[in-house]
Backbone as a ProteinNet text record, in pm:
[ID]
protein_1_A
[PRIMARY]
XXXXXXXXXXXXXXXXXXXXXXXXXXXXXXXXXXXXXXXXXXXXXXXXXXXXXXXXXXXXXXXXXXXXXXXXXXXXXXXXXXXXXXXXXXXXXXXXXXXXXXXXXXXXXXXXXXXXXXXXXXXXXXXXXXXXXXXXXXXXXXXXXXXXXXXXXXXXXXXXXXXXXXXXXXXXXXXXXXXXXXXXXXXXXXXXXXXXXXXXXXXXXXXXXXXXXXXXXXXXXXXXXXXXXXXX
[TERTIARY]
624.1	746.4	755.6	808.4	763.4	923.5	873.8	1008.5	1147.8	1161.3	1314.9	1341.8	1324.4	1343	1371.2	1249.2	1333	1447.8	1469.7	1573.5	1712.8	1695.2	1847.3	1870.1	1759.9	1709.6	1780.1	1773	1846.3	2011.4	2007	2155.5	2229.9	2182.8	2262.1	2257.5	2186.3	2194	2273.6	2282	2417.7	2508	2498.4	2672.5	2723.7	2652.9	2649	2714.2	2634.9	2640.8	2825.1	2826	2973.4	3078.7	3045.6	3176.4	3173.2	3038.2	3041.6	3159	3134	3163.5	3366.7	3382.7	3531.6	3546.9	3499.1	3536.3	3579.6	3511	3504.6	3623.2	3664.8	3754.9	3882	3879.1	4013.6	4053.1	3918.2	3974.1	4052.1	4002.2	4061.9	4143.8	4211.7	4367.3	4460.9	4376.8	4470.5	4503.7	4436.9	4424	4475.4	4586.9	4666.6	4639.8	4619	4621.3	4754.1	4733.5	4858.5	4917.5	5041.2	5129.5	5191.4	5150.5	5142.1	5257.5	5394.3	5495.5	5513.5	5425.8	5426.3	5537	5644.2	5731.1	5857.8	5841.1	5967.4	5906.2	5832.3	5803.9	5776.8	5828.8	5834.7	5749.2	5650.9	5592.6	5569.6	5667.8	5607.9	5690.3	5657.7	5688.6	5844.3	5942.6	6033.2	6198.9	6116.7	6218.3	6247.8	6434.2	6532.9	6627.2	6649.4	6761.6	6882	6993.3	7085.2	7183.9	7169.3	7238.2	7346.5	7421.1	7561.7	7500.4	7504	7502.8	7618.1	7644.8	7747.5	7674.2	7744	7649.9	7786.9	7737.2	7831.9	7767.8	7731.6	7668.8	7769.8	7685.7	7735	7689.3	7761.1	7728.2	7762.9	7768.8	7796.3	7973.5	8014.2	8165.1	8275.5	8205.3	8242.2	8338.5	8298.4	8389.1	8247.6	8277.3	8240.4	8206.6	8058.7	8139.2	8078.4	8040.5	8036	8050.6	8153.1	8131.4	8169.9	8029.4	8022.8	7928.8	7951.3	7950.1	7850.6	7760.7	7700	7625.7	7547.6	7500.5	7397.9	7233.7	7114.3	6983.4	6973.7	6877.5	6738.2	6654.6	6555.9	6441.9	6379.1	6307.3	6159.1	6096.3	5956.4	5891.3	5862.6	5854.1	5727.3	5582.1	5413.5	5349.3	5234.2	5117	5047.5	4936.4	4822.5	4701.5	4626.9	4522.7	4595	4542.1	4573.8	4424.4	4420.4	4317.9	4227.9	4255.8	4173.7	4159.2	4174	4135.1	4236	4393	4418.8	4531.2	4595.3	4696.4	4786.2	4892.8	4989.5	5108.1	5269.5	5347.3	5443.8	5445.4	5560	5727.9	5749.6	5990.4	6005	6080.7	6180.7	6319.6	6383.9	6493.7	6603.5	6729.3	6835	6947.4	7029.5	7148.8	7261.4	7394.3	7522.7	7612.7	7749.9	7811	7927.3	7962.5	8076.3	8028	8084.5	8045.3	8059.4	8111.1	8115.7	8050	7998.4	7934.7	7808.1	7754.7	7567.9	7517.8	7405.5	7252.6	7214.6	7085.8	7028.5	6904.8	6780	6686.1	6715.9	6725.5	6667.9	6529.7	6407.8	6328.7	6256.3	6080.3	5993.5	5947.4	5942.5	5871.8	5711.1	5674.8	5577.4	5583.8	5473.5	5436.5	5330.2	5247.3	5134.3	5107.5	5115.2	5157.5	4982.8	4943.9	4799.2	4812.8	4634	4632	4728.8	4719.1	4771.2	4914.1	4949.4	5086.4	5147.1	5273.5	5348.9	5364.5	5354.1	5407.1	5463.7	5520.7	5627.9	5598	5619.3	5616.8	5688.6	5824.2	5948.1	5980.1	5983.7	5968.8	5797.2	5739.3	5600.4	5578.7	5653	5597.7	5608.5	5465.2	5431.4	5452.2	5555.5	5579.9	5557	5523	5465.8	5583.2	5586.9	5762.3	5748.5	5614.1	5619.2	5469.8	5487.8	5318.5	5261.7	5187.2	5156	5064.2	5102.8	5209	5319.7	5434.8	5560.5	5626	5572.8	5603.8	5680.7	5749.2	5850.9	5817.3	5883.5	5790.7	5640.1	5622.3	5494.5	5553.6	5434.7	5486.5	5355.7	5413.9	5333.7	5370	5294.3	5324.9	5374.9	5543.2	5573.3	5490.5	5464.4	5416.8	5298.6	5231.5	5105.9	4988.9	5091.5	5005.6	5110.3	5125	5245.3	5230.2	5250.6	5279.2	5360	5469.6	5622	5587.1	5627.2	5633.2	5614.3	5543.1	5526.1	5635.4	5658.1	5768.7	5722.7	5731.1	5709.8	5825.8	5774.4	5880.8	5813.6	5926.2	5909	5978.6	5946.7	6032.8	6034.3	6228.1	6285.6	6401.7	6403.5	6487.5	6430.6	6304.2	6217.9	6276	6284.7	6317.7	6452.9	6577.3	6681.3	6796.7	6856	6943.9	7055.2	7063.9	7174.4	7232.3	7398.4	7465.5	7510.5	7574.6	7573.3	7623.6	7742.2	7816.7	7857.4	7888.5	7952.2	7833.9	7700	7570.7	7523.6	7473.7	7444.5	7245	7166.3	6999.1	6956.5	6867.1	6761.6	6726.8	6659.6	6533.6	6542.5	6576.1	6572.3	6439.2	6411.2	6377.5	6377	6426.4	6468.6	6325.5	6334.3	6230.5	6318.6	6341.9	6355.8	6280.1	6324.8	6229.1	6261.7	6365.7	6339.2	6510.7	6561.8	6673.3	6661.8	6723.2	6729.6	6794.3	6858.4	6971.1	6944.9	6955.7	6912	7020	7036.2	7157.7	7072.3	7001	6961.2	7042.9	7005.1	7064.9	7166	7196.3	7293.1	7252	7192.7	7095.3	7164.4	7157	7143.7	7089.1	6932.5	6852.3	6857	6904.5	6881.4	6823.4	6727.6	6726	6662.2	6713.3	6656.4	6710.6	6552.5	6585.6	6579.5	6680.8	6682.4	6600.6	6492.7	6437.2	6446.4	6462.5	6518.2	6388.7	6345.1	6275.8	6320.5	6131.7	6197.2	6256.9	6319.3	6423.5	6393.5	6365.3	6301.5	6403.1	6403.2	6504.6	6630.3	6737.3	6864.7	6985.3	6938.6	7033.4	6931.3	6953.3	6918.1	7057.8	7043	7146.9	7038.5	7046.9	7012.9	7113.1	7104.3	7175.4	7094.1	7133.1	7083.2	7161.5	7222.2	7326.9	7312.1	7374.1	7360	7497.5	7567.4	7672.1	7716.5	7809.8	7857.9	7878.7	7915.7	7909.5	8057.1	8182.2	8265.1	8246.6	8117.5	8125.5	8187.1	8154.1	8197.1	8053.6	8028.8	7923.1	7936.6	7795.7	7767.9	7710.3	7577.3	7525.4	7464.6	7380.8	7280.1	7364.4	7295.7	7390.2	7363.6	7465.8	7434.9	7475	7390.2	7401.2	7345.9	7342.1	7361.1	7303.7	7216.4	7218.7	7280.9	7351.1	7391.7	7370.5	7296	7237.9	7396.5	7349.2	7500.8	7474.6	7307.5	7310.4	7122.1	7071.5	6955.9	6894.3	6722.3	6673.7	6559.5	6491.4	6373.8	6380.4
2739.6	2759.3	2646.6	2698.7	2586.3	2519.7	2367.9	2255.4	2314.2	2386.7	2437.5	2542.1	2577.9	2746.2	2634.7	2521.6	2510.2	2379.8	2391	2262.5	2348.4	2491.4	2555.6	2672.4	2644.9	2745.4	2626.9	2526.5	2375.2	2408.5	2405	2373.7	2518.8	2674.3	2740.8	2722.7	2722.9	2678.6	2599.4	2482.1	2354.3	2416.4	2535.4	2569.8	2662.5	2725.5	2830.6	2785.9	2650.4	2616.4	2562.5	2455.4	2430.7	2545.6	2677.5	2780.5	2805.8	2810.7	2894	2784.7	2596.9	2542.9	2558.4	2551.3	2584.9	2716.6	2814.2	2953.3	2924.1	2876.4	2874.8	2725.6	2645.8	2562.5	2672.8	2733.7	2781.1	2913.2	2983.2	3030.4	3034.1	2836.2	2815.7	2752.6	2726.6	2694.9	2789.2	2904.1	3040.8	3058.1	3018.5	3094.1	2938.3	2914.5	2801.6	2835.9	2773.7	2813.1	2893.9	2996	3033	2964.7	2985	2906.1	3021.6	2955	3065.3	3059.5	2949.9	2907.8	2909	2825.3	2795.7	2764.6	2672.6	2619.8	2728.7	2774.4	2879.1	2886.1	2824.7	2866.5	2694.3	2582.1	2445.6	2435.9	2392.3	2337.6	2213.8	2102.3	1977.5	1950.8	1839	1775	1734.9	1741.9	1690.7	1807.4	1884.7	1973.9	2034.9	2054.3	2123.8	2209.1	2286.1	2381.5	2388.5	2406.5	2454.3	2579.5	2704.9	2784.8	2863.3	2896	2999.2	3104.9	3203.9	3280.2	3350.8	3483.3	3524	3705.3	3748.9	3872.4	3978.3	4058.3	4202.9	4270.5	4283.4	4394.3	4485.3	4601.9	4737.6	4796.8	4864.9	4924.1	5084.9	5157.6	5305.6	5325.9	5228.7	5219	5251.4	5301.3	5339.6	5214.8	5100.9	4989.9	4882.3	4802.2	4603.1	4602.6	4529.2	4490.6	4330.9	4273.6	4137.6	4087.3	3949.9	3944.9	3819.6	3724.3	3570.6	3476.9	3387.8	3293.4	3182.1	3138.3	3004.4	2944.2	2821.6	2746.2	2755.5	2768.6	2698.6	2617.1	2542.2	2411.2	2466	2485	2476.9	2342.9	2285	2188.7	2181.7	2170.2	2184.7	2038	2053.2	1907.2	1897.5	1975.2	1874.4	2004.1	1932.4	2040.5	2040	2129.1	2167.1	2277.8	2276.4	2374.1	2434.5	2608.5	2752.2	2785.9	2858.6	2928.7	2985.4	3044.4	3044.1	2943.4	2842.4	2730.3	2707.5	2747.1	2749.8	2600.8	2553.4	2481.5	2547.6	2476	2573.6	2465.4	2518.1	2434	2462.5	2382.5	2419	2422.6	2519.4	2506.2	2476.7	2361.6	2356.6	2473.6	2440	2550.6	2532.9	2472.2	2427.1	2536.4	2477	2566.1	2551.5	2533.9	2465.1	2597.4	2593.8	2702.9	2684.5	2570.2	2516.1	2388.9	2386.2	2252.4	2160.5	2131.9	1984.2	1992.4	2111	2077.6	1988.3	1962	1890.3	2060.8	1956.7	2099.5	2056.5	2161.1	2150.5	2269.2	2282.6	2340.2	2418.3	2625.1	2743.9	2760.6	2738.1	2804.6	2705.8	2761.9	2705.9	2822.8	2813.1	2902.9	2836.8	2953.8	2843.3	2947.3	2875.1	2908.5	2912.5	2978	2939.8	2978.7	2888.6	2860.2	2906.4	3029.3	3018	3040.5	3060.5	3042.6	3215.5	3287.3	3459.5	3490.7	3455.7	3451.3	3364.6	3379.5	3348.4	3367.2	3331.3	3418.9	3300.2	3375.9	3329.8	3414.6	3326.7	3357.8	3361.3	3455.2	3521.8	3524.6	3453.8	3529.1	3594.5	3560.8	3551.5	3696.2	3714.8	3863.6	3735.6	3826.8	3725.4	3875.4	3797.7	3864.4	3787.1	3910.1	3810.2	3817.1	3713.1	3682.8	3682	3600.1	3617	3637.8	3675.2	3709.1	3632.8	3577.1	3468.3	3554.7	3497.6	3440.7	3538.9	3454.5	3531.3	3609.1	3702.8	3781.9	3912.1	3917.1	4019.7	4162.7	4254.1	4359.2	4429	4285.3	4296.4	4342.5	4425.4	4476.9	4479.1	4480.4	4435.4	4474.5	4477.2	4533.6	4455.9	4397.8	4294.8	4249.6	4406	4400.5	4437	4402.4	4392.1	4330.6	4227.6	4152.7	4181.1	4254.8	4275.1	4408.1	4444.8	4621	4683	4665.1	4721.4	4842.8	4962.3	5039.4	4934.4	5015.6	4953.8	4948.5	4832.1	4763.7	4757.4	4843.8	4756.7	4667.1	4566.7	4472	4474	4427.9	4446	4264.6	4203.5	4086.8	4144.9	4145.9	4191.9	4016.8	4039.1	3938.5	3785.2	3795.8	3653.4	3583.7	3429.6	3304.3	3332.5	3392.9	3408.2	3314.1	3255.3	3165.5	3239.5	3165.6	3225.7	3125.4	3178.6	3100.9	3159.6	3023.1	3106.1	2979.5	3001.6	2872.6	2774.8	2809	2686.8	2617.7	2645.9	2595.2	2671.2	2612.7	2714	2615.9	2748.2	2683.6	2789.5	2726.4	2747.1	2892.1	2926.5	3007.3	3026.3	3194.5	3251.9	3382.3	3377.2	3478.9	3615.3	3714.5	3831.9	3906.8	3919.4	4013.3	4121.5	4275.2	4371	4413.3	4395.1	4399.6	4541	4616	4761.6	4794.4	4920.1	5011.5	5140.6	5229.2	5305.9	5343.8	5501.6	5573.1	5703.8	5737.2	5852.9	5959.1	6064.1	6108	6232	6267.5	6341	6258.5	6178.8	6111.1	5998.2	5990	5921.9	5754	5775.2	5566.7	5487.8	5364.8	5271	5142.7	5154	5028.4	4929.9	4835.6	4719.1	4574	4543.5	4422.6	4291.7	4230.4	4160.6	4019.2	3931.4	3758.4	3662.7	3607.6	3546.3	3404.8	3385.1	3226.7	3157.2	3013.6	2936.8	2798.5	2776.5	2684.9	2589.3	2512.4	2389.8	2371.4	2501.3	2509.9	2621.4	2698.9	2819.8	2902.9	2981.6	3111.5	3029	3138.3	3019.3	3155.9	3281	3376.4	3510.9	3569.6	3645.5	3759.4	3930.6	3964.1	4133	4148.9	4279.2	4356.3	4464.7	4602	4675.9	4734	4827.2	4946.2	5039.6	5078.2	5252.7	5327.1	5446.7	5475.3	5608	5635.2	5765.2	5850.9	5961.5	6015.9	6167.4	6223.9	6186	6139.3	6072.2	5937.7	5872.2	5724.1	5648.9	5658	5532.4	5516.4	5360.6	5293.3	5326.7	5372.9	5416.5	5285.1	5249.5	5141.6	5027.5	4960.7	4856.4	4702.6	4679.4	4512.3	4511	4404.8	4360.9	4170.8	4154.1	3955.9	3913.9	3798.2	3716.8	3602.2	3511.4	3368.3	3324.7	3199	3169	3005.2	3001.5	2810.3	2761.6	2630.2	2541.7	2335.9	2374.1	2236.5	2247.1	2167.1	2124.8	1972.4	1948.9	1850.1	1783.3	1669.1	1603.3	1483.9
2680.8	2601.4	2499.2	2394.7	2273.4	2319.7	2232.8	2305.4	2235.9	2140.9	2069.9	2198.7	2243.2	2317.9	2456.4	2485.6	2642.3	2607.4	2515	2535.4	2493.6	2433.7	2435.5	2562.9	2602	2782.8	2882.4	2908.2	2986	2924.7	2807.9	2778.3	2820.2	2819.9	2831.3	2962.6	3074.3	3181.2	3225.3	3174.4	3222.5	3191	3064.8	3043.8	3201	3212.2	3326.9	3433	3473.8	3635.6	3615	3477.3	3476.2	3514.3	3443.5	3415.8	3541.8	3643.2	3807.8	3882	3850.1	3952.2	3856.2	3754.8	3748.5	3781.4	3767.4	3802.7	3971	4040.7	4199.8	4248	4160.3	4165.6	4130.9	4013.4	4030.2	4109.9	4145.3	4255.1	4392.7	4463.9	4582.6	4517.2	4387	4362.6	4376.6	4331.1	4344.5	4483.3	4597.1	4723.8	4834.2	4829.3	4905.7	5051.3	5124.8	5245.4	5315.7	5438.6	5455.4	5575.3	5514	5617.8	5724	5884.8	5984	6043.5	6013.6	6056.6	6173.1	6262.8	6426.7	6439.6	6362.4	6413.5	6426.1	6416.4	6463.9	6601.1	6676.4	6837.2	6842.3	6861.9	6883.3	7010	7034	7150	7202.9	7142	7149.1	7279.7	7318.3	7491.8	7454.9	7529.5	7517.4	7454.1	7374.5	7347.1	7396.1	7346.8	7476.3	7389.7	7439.8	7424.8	7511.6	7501.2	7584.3	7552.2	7586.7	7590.3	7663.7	7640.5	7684.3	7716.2	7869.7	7913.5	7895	7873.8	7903.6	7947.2	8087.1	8176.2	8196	8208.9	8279.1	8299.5	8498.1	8564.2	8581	8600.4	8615.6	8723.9	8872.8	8931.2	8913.7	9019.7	9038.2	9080.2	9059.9	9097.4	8975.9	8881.4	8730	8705.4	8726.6	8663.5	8688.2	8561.3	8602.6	8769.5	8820.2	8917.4	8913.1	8841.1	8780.5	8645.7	8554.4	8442.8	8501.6	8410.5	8419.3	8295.6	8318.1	8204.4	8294.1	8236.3	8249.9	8154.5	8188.6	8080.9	8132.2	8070.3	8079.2	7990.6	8011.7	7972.6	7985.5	7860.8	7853.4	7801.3	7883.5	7807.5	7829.3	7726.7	7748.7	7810.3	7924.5	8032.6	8001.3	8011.8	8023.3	7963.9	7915.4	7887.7	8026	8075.1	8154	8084	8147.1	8063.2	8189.6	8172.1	8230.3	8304.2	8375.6	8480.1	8329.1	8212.4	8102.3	8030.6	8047.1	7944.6	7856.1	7791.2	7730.4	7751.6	7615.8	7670.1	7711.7	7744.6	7838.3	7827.1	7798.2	7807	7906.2	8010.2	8136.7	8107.5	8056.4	8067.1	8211.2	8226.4	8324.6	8307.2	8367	8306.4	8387.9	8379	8449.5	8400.3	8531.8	8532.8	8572.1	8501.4	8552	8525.9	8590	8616.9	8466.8	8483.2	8376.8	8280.2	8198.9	8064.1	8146.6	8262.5	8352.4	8463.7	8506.3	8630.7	8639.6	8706.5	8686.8	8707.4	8652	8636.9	8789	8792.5	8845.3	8845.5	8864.7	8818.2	8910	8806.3	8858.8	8876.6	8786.4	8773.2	8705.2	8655.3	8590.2	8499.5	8366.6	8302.1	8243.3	8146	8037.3	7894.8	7852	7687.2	7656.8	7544.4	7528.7	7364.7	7293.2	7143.8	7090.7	7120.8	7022	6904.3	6844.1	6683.8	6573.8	6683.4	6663.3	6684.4	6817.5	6879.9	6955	6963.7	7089.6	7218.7	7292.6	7446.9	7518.6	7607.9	7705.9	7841.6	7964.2	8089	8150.7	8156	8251.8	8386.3	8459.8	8598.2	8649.8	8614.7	8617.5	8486.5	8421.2	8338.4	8156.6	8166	8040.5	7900.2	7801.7	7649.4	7557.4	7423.5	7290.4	7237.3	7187.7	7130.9	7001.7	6932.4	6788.4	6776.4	6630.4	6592.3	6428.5	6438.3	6330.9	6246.5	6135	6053.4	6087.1	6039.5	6079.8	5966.6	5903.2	5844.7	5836.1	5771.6	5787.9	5782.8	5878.7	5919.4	6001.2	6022.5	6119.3	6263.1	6346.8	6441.8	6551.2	6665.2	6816.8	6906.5	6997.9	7148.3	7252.8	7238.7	7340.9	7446.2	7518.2	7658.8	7688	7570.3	7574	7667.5	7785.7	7868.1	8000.1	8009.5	8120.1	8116.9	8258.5	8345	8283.4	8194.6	8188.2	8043.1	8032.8	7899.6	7778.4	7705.9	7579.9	7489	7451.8	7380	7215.1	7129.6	6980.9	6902.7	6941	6853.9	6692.2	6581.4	6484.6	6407.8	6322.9	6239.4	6149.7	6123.1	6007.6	5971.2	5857.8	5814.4	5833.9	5775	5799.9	5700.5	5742.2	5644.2	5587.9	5637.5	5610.1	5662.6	5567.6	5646.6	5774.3	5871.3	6000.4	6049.9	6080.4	6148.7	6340.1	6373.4	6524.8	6610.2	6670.9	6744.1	6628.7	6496	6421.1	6382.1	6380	6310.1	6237.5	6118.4	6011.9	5988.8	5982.1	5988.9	5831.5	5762.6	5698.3	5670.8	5788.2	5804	5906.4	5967.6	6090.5	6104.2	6156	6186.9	6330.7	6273.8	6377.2	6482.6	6537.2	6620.4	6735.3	6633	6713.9	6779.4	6960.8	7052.1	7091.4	7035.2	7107.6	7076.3	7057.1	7041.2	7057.8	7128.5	7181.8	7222.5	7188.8	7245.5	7298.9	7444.7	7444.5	7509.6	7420.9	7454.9	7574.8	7582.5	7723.3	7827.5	7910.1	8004.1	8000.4	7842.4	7790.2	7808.6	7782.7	7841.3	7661.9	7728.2	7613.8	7608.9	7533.2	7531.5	7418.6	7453.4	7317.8	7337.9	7261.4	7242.3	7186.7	7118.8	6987.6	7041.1	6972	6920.4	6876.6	6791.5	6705.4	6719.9	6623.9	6633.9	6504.4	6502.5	6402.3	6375.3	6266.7	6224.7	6312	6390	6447.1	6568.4	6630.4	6719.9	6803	6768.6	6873.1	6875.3	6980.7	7039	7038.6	6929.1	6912.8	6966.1	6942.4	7037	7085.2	7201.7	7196.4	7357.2	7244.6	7327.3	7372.2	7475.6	7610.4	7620	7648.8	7673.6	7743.6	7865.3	7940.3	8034.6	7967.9	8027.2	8045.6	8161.5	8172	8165.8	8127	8100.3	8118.6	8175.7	8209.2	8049.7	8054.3	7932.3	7847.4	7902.3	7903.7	7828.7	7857.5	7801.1	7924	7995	8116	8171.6	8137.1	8201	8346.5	8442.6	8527.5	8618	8532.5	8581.7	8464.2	8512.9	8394	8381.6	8239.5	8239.8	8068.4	8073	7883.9	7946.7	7843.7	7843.5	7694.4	7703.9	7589.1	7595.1	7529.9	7500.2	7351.3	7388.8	7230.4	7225.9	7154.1	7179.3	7112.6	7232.1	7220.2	7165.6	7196.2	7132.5	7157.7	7104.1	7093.9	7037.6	7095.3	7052.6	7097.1	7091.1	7113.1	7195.7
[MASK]
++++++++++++++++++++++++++++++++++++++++++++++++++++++++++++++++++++++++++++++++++++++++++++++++++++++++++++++++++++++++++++++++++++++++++++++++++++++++++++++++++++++++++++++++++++++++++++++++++++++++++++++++++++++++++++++++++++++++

């Protein structure tokens, strides 16, 4: 190759490799990483919740035959790895009858904060509570790891500011875990919950009720959590 031809053969070349390496720079400017907003599910050691119970069982006596009020304390006490390898965060979970009584521990739950979802361990029945990223309208199979009918929960109303007990937060996000009315046997299923940047599950309210053609609760229960204070 005569020397004019390879010395503008080098230069269109250097122009090339430049435009590839900005072409490929401003592509990963365009493309920010996404944000999977774990923290609407808080897993760090030390954090606590305290919420307001408020319950009304229903027997076959076509009336109430319990309505009560209590408080319980959630705090995330230690990590452990799990029988799969995973981390794992242990809830203690306390329980006082009145704003003055002492606690004292009902129960032990856990958590398990992976890179996809949320879950939580109930009474030994494990549900996905959220699904990452937390995007609005995404939808899942609560009970996807648990025996119980399939549950599709759905997040509606992501990153919306909410208030609740005289606190007003940021960024909530909703997860309808199920609604349902069925007028064959007259049933009524509900139930959705609210989680808050940072803070986790800040209300969540249940409905489960059977009802004569009249409208008089037969049997079931409806309850409530309504966070009353929180922290680290």
């Amino acid at each position: 190759m005569i020397p004019f031809l390879r010395k503008n053969t080098n230069w269109i070349f250097s122009i090339l490799v430049i435009l590839l390496i900005f072409s490929s720079c401003k592509k990963d400017e365009s493309l920010p990483p996404t944000d999977m907003k774990y923290n609407y599910f808080p897993n760090n050691i030390g954090h606590w919740v305290i919420y307001k119970v408020d319950s009304v069982d229903y027997n076959n006596t076509l009336s109430p035959c319990d309505t009560f009020s209590y408080y319980i304390k959630e705090i995330i006490e230690s990590t452990f790895i799990d029988n799969s390898g995973r981390e794992t965060q242990r809830i203690e979970r306390y329980r006082k009858e009145t704003d003055t009584s002492d606690w004292y521990i009902k129960d032990v739950w856990m958590i398990n904060r992976t890179p996809s979802d949320a879950q939580k361990v109930e009474e030994d029945t494990r549900f996905v509570k959220l699904k990452f990223p937390v995007v609005e309208n995404t939808k899942w199979n609560g009970n996807a790891y648990n025996t119980l009918d399939s549950w599709e929960y759905e997040l509606i109303d992501v990153d919306k500011p909410y208030s609740i007990n005289g606190m007003s937060f940021d960024s909530s996000a909703t997860v309808m875990q199920y609604d349902d009315f069925n007028e064959i046997i007259i049933s009524r299923d509900y139930s959705e919950e609210v989680f808050v940047k940072n803070i986790g599950l800040v209300y969540k309210k249940f409905i489960h009720l059977k009802k004569l053609p009249s409208g008089i609760i037969t049997s079931g229960e409806v309850y409530s959590y309504t966070i009353q204070s929180f922290g680290n």
